[in-house]
C-alpha positions in Angstrom: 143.6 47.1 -133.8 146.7 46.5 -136.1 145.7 46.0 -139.5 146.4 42.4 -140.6 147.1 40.9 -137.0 144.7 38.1 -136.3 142.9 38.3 -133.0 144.3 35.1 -132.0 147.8 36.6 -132.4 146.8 39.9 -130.8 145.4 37.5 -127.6 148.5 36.1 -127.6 150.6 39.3 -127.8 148.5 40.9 -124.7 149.5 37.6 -122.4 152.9 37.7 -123.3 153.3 41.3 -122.9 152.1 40.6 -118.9 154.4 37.9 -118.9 157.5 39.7 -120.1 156.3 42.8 -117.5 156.4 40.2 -114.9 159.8 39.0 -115.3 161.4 43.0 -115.9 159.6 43.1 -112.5 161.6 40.3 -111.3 164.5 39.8 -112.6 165.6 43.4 -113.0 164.7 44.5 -109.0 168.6 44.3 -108.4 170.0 46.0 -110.9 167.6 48.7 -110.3 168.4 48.6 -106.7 172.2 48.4 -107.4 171.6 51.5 -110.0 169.4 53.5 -107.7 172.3 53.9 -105.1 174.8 54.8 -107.8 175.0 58.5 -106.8 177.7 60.2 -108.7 180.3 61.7 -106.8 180.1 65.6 -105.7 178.8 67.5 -108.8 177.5 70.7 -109.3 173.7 70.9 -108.6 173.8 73.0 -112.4 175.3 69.8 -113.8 172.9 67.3 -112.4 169.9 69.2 -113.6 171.6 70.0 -116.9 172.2 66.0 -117.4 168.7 64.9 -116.1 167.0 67.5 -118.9 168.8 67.0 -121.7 170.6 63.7 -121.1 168.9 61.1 -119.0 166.6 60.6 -121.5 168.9 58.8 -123.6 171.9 57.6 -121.5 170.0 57.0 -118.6 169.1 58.5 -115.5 172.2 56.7 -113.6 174.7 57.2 -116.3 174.2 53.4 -117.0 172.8 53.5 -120.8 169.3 53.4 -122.7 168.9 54.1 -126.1 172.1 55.6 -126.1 175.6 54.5 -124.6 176.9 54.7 -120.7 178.0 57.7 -119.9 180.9 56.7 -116.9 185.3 56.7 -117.4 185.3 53.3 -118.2 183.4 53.7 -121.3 185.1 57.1 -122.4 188.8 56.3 -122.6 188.7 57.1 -126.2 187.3 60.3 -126.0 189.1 62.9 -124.1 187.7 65.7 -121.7 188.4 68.8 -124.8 186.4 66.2 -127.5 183.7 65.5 -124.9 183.3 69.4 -124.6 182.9 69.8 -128.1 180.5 66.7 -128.5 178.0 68.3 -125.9 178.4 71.5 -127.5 178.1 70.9 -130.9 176.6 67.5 -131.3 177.9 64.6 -132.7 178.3 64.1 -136.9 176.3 60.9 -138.3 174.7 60.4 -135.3 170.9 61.5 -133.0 173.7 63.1 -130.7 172.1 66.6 -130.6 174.2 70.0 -129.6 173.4 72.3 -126.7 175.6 75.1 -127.4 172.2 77.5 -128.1 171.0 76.3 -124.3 174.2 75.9 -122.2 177.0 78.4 -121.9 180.7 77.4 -121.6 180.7 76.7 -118.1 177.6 74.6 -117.7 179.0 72.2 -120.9 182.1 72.2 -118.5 180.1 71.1 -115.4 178.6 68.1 -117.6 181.5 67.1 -118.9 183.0 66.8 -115.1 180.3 65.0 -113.9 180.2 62.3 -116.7 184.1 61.8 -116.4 183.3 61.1 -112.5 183.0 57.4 -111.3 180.3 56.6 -110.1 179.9 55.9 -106.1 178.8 52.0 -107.1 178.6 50.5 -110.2 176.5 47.2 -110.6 177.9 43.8 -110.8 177.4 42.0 -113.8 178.9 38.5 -113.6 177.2 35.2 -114.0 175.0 34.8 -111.2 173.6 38.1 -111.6 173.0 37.0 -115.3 171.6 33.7 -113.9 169.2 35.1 -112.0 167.1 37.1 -114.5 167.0 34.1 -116.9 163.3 33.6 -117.3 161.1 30.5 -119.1 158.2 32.8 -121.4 156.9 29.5 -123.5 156.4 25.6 -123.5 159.7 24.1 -125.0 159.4 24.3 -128.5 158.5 21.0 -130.2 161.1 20.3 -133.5 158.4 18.7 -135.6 156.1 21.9 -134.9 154.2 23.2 -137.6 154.0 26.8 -138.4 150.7 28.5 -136.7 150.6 30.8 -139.9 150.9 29.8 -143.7 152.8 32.4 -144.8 156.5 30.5 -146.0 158.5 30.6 -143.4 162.1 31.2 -145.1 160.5 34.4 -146.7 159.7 36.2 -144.1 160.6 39.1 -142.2 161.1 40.3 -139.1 160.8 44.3 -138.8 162.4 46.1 -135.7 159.6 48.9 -135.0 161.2 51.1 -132.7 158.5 53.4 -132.1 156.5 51.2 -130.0 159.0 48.5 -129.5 157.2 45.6 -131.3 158.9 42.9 -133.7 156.1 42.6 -136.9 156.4 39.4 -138.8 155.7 40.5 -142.3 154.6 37.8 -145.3 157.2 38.4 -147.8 155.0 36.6 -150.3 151.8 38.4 -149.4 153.5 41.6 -148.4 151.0 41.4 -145.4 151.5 41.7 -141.3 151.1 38.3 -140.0 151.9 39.5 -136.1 153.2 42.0 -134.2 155.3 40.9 -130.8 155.9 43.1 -128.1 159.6 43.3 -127.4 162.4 44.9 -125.2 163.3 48.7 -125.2 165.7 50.1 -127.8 166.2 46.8 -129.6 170.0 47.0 -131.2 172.3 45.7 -133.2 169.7 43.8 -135.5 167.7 40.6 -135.0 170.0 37.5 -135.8 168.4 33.6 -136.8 168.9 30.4 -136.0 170.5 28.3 -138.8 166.9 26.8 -139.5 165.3 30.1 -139.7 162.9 28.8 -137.1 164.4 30.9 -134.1 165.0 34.9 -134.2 167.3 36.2 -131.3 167.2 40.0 -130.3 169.5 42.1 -127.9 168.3 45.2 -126.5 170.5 48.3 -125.7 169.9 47.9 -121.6 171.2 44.1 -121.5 168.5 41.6 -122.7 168.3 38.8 -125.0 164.9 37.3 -126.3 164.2 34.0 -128.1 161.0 33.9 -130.6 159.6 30.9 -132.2 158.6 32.1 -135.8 156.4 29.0 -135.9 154.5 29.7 -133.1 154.8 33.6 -133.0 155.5 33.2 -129.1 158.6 33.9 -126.6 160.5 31.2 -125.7 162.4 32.4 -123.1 165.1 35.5 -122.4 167.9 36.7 -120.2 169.9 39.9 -119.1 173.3 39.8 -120.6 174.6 43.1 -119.6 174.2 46.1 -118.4 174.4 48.2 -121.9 175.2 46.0 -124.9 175.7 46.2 -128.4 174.9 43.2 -130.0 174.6 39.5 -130.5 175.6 36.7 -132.8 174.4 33.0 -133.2 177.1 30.5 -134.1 176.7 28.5 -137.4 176.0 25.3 -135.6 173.1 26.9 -133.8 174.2 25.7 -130.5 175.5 28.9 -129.0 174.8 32.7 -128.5 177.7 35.3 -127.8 176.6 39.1 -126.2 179.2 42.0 -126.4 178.4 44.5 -124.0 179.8 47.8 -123.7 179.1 47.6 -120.0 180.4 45.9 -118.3 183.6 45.0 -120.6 182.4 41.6 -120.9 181.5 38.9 -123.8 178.7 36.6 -122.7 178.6 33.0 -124.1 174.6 31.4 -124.0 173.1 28.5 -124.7 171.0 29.0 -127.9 168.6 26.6 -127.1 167.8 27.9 -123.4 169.2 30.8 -123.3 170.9 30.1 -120.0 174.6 32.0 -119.5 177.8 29.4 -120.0 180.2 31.9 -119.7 181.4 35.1 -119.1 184.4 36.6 -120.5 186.4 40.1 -119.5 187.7 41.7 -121.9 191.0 42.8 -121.4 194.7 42.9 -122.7 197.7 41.7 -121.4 198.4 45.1 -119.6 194.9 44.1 -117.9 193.1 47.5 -119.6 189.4 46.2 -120.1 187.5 47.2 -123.1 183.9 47.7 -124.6 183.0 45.6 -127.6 182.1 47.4 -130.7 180.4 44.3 -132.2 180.4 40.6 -132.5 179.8 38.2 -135.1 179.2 34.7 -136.6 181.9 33.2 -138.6 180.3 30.3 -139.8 183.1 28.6 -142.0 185.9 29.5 -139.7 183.1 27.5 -136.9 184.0 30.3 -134.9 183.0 34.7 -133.5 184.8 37.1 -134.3 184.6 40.3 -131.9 185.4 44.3 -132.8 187.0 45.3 -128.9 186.7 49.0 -129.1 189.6 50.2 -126.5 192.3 47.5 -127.4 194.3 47.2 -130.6 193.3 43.8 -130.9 190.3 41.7 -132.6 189.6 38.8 -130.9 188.5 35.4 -131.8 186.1 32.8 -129.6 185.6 29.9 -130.5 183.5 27.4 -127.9 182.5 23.9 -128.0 185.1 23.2 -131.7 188.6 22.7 -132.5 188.5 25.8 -134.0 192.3 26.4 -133.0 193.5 23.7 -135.0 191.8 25.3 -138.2 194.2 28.1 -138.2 196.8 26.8 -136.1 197.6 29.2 -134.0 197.6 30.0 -129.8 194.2 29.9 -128.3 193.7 30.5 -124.3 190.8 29.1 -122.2 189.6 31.3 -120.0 186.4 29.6 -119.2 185.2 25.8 -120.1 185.1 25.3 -123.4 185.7 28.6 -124.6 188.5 29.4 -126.5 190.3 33.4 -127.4 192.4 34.0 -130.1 193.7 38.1 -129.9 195.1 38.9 -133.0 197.1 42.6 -132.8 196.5 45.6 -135.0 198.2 48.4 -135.8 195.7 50.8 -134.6 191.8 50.1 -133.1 189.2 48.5 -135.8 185.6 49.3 -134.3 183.3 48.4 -137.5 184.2 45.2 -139.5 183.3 43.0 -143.1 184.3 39.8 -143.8 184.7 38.5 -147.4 182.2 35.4 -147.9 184.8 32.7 -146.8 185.9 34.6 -143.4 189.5 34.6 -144.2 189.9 38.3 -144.6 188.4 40.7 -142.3 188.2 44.1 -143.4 188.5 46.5 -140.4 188.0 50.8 -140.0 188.7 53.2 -137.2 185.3 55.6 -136.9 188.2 58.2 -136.5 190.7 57.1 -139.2 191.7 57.4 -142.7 192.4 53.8 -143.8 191.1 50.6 -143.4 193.1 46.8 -143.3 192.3 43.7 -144.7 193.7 41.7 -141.8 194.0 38.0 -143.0 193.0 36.1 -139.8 194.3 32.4 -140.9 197.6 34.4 -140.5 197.0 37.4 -137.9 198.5 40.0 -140.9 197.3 43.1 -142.6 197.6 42.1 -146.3 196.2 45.2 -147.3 196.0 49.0 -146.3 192.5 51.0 -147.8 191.7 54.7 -148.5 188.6 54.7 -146.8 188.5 58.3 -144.9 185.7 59.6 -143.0 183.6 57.1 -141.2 183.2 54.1 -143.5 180.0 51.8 -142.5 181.3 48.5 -143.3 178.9 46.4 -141.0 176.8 47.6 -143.8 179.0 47.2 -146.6 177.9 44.3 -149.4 179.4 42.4 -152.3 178.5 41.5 -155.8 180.7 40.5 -159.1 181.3 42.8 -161.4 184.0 42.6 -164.0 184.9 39.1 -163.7 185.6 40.3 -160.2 184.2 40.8 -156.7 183.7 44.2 -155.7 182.9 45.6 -151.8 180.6 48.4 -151.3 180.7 50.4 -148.1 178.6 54.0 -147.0 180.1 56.5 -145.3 178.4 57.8 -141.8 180.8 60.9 -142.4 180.7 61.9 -146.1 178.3 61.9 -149.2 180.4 58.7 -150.7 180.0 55.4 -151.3 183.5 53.6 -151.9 183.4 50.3 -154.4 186.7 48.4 -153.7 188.2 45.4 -156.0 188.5 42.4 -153.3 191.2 40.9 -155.7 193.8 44.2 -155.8 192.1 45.7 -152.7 192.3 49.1 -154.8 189.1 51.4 -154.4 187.6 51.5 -157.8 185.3 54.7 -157.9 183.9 56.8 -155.1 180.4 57.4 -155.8 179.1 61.0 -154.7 175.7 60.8 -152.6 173.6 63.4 -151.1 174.5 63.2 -147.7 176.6 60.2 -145.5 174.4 57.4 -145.5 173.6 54.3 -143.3 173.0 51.5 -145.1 173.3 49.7 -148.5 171.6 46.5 -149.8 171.3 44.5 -152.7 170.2 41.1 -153.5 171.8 38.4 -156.0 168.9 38.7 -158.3 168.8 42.6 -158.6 171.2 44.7 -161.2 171.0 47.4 -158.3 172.1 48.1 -155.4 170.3 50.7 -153.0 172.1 53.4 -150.3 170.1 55.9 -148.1 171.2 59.4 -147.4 170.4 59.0 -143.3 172.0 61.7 -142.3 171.4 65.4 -143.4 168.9 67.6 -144.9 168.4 64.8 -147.6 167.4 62.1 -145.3 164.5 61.6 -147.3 166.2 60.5 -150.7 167.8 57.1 -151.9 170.1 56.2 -154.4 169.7 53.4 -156.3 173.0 52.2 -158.1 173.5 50.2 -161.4 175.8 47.6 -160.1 177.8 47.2 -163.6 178.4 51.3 -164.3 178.6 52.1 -160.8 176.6 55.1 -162.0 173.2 56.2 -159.7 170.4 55.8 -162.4 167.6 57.2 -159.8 167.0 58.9 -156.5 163.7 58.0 -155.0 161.7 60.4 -152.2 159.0 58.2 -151.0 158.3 60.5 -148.1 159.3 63.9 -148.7 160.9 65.3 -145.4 160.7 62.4 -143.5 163.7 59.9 -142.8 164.1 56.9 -145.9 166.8 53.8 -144.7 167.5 50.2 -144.8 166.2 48.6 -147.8 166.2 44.8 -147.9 164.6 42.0 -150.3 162.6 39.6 -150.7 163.7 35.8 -150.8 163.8 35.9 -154.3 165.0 39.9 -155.2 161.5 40.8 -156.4 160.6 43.7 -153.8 162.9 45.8 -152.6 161.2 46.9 -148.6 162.3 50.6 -148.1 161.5 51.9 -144.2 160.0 55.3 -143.4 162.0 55.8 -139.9 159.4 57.8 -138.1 156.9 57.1 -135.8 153.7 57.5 -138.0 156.3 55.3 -140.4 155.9 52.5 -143.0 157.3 49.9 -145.2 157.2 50.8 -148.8 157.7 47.9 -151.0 159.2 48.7 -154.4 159.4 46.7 -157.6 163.1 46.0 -157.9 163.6 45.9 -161.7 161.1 48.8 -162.4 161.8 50.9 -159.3 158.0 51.6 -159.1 156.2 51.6 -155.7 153.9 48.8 -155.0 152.1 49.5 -151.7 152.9 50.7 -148.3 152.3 48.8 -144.9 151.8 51.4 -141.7 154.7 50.8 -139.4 155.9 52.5 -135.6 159.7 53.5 -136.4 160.6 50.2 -138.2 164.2 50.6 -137.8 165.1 47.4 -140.1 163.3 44.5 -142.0 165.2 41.3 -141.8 164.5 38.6 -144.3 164.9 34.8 -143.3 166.0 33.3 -146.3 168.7 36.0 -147.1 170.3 36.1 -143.6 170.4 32.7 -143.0 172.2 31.6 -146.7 174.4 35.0 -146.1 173.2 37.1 -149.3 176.3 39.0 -150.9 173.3 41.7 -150.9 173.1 42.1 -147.0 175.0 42.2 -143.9 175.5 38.7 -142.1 
C-alpha cells in the first residue's frame, strides 16, 4: 500500500489503470503495426545488435523514441555524422546520454552511426485522423459546480511527476501529505501544465500522449496521441485550447482543452519547405497567444487560434488551418530553449551550442539585445526577482558550474555565480529571500546551493542525500516550504523550511522528477518556470 492514499483512491487508481491499458491496446495497434514493419535499410548485423543492447532501451526499438529522442535523418540535421561519432563514443555532456567507447571499438561506433543516419523503410503517419482515432473518453464529463472529493485546498497543491513508476502523486501542500497517486503514461515530459482554474492538470508523455486529470475528482478525463515522440505541451490563457510540439513528426498539434479532441495539425516548415522539430512550446497569456522554440529553422514562431491576436502586434499572420493563425519571426541563428519576461514582450532565446543569447522583442520581430551566456544556458528554468530597484533573470547552466544573474533593464550580466557542477534547475518563490539551484550533473549531484537573492552570494549548500541525485525545488502557495526531490527510484520529497533552511520531513517517492504547485503555476510566480 502507498502510505497516505486512501483505499477509495487506490480502488479508483486500479480501474483506471485497466482503463488506460485498454485504450494503449486500442488505440496504439496502428502505430505499432506501422512501427513493426519499419525495418531499417541494409545494416550491418554488428550494428543492429549493438543498437538493440545499448540503445533500444531508450530511443526505442524502431528508432521511433522513448524516454529518449528518435533516432532517424529527419531528427538529426543538426548533428553531423563526425559529432554523432563522438556522442556514441563519449557520451553526451549534461545529459543520461552514456559513452560506449570502453565496449565498442571504432568501427562498431561507425556501424551505429550508419545505421541511425539511414531512413527508415516506412515511417508512420501521423496526421489527424490517425490522431482522431486514439482519442479516448476515461471519465464522466466533469461537472463545473463539482466539489473537490478531498479537503486538502485545491490551489496549494501539487502534482509530483514520479518517474520511477510512472504515477502523478497529489501531494497536500498544507498538510505535506499524499492525497493520491494516478497512474500515468510512460516517460511523462516536459512538465505537467494547468488549467487557468487549477481544476485541470494536462500531461504529455515522450511517446505522443496527452492526459486530462480532474484534481477535484482525482480521475482521468479523457486523453489522446499527439505524436509520435513529443516534447511538450502548453494550455492557452483562456483555457480553451491545448498546443503539442512534437519532435516527430515535425508537427504542432492544436486540441480542444476541454475534450481533448485534435483541431488542427500544423507542419512545421520554412519557406524553403525544410520541416523542423519543436524544441518547446508555450503559453503567452497576455500576448492571448503560443509561442514555439522550432529547433531546425532560424525562426520562432507564433500561433495564435481562436483571437485577434494579429491585430495586437500588427503584423503578417498566415492561416494554415481554421482558425489558427502563424506568425514566424527570423533569427539570426537557432534559439532552442526560451524565457519570457512577465509581460511576454521580450523573449529571451539560447542556442544549446552557442555563446550568446538575444532578447528578441516580439511586438517588433527585433533582437534588442545580445547576452554573454556561453555554455548551455537553461533558461526554461531561469526565474526573476527585484533586486536593486531592478529586475534581475537568473539562468543555470546544463554545461558549466555557473549561474548567470542578468539586469532585465541594461540586459548586462551582473555576476556569474560559481556552482559545483552545471545544474538543472533554479526556483524561488515571492515570499523567500533565496533562491535555490541543483548541481544535476556531476560528481556533486547530491548538493544544492541556496542563494541570498540581495548579495547574490551562496550562504549554504545542503546534501540531503549524500550520493544520490538532489533537483527541482519548488514552494508552497505561500513560500513556507521549500519541496527538494531525491531523483532516484527509492527517492523522496524533502520538505525544507525556507527561512531556516532546516529539514522538516520527507515523503517516500518513485523518481519524482518534479513537484508542481497549483497556485504558483497558475498566477505565474517570478520564482518558477511558466
Amino acid at each position: 500500500m502507498d502510505p497516505g492514499r486512501p483505499q477509495g483512491c487506490r480502488r479508483r487508481a486500479r480501474r483506471l489503470f485497466g482503463m488506460l491499458a485498454a485504450a494503449m491496446l486500442w488505440s496504439c495497434a496502428p502505430a505499432r503495426s506501422a512501427a513493426s514493419e519499419a525495418v531499417p535499410a541494409p545494416s550491418t548485423p554488428a550494428a543492429s545488435t549493438d543498437f538493440a543492447n545499448l540503445c533500444a532501451s531508450c530511443h526505442g526499438a524502431d528508432r521511433l523514441g522513448g524516454t529518449g529522442p528518435a533516432l532517424l535523418p529527419e531528427n538529426l540535421g543538426r548533428l553531423d555524422k563526425a559529432e554523432a561519432t563522438r556522442t556514441i563514443a563519449n557520451g553526451r555532456p549534461s545529459s543520461q546520454m552514456a559513452g560506449f567507447a570502453q565496449q565498442l571499438s571504432a568501427d562498431r561506433i561507425r556501424s551505429l552511426v550508419d545505421l541511425i543516419y539511414t531512413p527508415l523503410a516506412t515511417v508512420p503517419r501521423w496526421g489527424m485522423d490517425e490522431i482522431q482515432r486514439t482519442h479516448a473518453v476515461l471519465s464522466a464529463v466533469a461537472d463545473p459546480g463539482a466539489r473537490p472529493v478531498h479537503t486538502a485546498d485545491p490551489l496549494n497543491l501539487f502534482v509530483v511527476v514520479e518517474l520511477g513508476d510512472h504515477h502523478a502523486m497529489v501531494l497536500d501542500g498544507d498538510k505535506l501529505e499524499p492525497v493520491a497517486r494516478i497512474p500515468t503514461r510512460f516517460a511523462l515530459h516536459g512538465g505537467p501544465k494547468f488549467s487557468p482554474d487549477g481544476r485541470f492538470v494536462y500531461f504529455a508523455s515522450r511517446d505522443g500522449w496527452v492526459s486530462k486529470l480532474d484534481l477535484y475528482t482525482l480521475q482521468m478525463c479523457c486523453e489522446i496521441r499527439a505524436g509520435i515522440n513529443t516534447r511538450n505541451l502548453a494550455v492557452s490563457g483562456d483555457g480553451r485550447t491545448v498546443l503539442v510540439g512534437n519532435y516527430l513528426p515535425h508537427s504542432l498539434v492544436v486540441l480542444d482543452a476541454a475534450t481533448l479532441r485534435a483541431r488542427a495539425v500544423l507542419e512545421v516548415a520554412g519557406k524553403d519547405g525544410k520541416t523542423s522539430r519543436v524544441s518547446a512550446v508555450y503559453a503567452a497569456p497576455p500576448r492571448h497567444t503560443f509561442v514555439a522554440a522550432v529547433k531546425d529553422l532560424r525562426e520562432v514562431w507564433e500561433v495564435a487560434v481562436d483571437t485577434d491576436a494579429a491585430k495586437l502586434v500588427g503584423t503578417t499572420w498566415t492561416s494554415p488551418a481554421a482558425g489558427v493563425g502563424v506568425r514566424t519571426i527570423a533569427t539570426e541563428t537557432y534559439l532552442d530553449d526560451f524565457f519570457f519576461d512577465q509581460s511576454y514582450r521580450y523573449l529571451i532565446g539560447a542556442a544549446r551550442d552557442g555563446e550568446r543569447g538575444r532578447v528578441l522583442d516580439l511586438d517588433t520581430g527585433s533582437v534588442v539585445a545580445r547576452l554573454e551566456l556561453p555554455g548551455m544556458p537553461h533558461l526554461a528554468s531561469g526565474i526573476t526577482w527585484e533586486r536593486a530597484g531592478g529586475t534581475v533573470l537568473a539562468t543555470p547552466n546544463l554545461g558549466e558550474g555557473v549561474v548567470s544573474v542578468i539586469d532585465m533593464q541594461s540586459w548586462q550580466v551582473v555576476r556569474r555565480i560559481e556552482t559545483l557542477g552545471p545544474g538543472f534547475f533554479m526556483r524561488s518563490h515571492e515570499n523567500t529571500r533565496y533562491a535555490w539551484v541543483d548541481v544535476f550533473f556531476g560528481p556533486n549531484r547530491d548538493a544544492v546551493h541556496v542563494i541570498d537573492k540581495e548579495t547574490l552570494e551562496i550562504v549554504k549548500t545542503l546534501r540531503p542525500a549524500p550520493g544520490k541525485t538532489a533537483a527541482h525545488v519548488e514552494f508552497t502557495r505561500d513560500g513556507r516550504f521549500a519541496l527538494l526531490s531525491i531523483w532516484e527510484d527509492d527517492g523522496a520529497i524533502v520538505v525544507f523550511d525556507a527561512v531556516t533552511l532546516e529539514e522538516v520531513k520527507r515523503i517516500p517517492a518513485r523518481k519524482p522528477s518534479g513537484k508542481y504547485n497549483v497556485y504558483n503555476k497558475i498566477t505565474r510566480s517570478a520564482g518558477t518556470s511558466h
